[in-house]
C-alpha positions in Angstrom: 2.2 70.8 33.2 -0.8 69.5 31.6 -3.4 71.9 31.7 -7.2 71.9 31.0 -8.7 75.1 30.1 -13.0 75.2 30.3 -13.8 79.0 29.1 -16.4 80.0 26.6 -14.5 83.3 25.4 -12.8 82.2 23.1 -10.1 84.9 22.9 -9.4 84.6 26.0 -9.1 80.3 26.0 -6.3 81.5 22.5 -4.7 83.8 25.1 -4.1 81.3 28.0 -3.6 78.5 25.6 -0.8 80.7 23.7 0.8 82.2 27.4 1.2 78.5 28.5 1.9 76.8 25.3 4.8 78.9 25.4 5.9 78.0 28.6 6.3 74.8 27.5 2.7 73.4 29.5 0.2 71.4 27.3 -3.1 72.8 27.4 -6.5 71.3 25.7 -9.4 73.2 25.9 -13.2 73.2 26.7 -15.8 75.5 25.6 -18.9 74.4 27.8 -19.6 72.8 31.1 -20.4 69.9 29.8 -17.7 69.1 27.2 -15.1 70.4 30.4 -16.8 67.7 33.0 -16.4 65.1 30.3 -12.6 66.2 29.8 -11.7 66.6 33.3 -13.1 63.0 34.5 -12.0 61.0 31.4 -8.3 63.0 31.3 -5.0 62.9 33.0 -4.5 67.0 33.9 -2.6 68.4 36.5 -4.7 71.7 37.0 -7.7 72.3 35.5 -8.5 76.3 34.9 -12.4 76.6 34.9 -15.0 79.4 33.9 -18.1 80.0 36.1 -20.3 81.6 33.3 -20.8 78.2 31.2 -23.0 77.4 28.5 -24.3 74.0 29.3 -23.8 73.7 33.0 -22.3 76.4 35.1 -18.9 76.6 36.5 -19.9 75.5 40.1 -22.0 72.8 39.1 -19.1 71.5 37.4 -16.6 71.9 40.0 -19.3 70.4 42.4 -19.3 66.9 40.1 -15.9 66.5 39.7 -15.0 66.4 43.1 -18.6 64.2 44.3 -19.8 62.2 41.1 -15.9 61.8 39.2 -14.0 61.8 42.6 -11.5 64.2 41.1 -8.9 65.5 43.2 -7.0 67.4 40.4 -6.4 70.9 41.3 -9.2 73.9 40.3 -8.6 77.0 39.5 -11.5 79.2 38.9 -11.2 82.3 37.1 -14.6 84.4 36.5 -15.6 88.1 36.6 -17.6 87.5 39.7 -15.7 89.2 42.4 -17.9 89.2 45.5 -16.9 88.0 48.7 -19.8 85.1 48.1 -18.8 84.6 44.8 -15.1 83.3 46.2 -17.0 81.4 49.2 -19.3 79.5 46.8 -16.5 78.6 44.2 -14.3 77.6 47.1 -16.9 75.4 48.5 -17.7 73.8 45.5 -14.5 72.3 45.6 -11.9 75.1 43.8 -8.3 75.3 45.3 -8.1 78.8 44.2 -10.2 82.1 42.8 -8.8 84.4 39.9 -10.6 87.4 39.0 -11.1 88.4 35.7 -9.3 90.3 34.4 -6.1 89.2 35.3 -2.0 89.0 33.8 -1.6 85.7 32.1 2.1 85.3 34.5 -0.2 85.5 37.5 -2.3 82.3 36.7 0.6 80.2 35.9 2.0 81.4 39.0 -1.0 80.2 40.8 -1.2 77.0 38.5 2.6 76.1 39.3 1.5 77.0 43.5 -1.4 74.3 42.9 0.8 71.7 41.4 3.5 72.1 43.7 3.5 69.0 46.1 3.2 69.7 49.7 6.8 69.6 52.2 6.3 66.0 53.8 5.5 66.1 57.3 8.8 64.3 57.9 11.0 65.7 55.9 14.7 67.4 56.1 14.2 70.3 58.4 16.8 73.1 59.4 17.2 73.7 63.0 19.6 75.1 65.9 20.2 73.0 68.9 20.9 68.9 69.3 
């Protein structure tokens, strides 16, 4: 899995980076809104793991522009200290697929990072039934 990381702790960022490096995932990192909107629109990830509380442009704002101005459909994942109900709303509106609240156990966000790469059961696939 080829993962982009945009969090401005950096001990945290070595943390994630070092759980899912060995896990075998690739993982490049950004340390400001900015820098992550350029990395997510010109890159080929399969989840992206972002930060709300960005230098440079927030979290949201980012989220927001990949999915309008890039037309990024790659996966989100926030993961942020902010753990109100409106908190999860707004990240989820602004395009997320998922909310992680800091702090958290590094297994649990690849867990949710292998859910969000997972593909989706075709509507018409093999299905296991009783009857004729």
């Amino acid at each position: 899995m080829n993962v982009l990381v945009v969090e401005d702790n950096r001990e945290l960022a070595e943390n994630i980076g070092m759980f899912l490096e060995g896990r075998d995932h690739t993982v490049d990192f950004a340390t400001d809104g900015r820098m992550g909107l350029r990395m997510a629109a010109g890159g080929d990830y399969d989840v992206i793991v972002l930060d709300l509380g960005l230098p440079g442009m927030d979290g949201l704002e980012v989220c927001r522009r990949l999915r309008t101005d890039a037309g990024q459909s790659t996966p989100v994942l926030i993961v942020t200290a902010r753990e109100s109900h409106n908190d999860k709303m707004h990240g989820l509106a602004a395009g997320a697929n998922d909310y992680l609240v800091k702090p958290f156990a590094l297994s649990a966000l690849e867990a949710r990072l292998l859910a969000l790469v997972r593909p989706a059961e075709p509507k018409d696939g093999f299905r296991i039934g009783t009857g004729p």
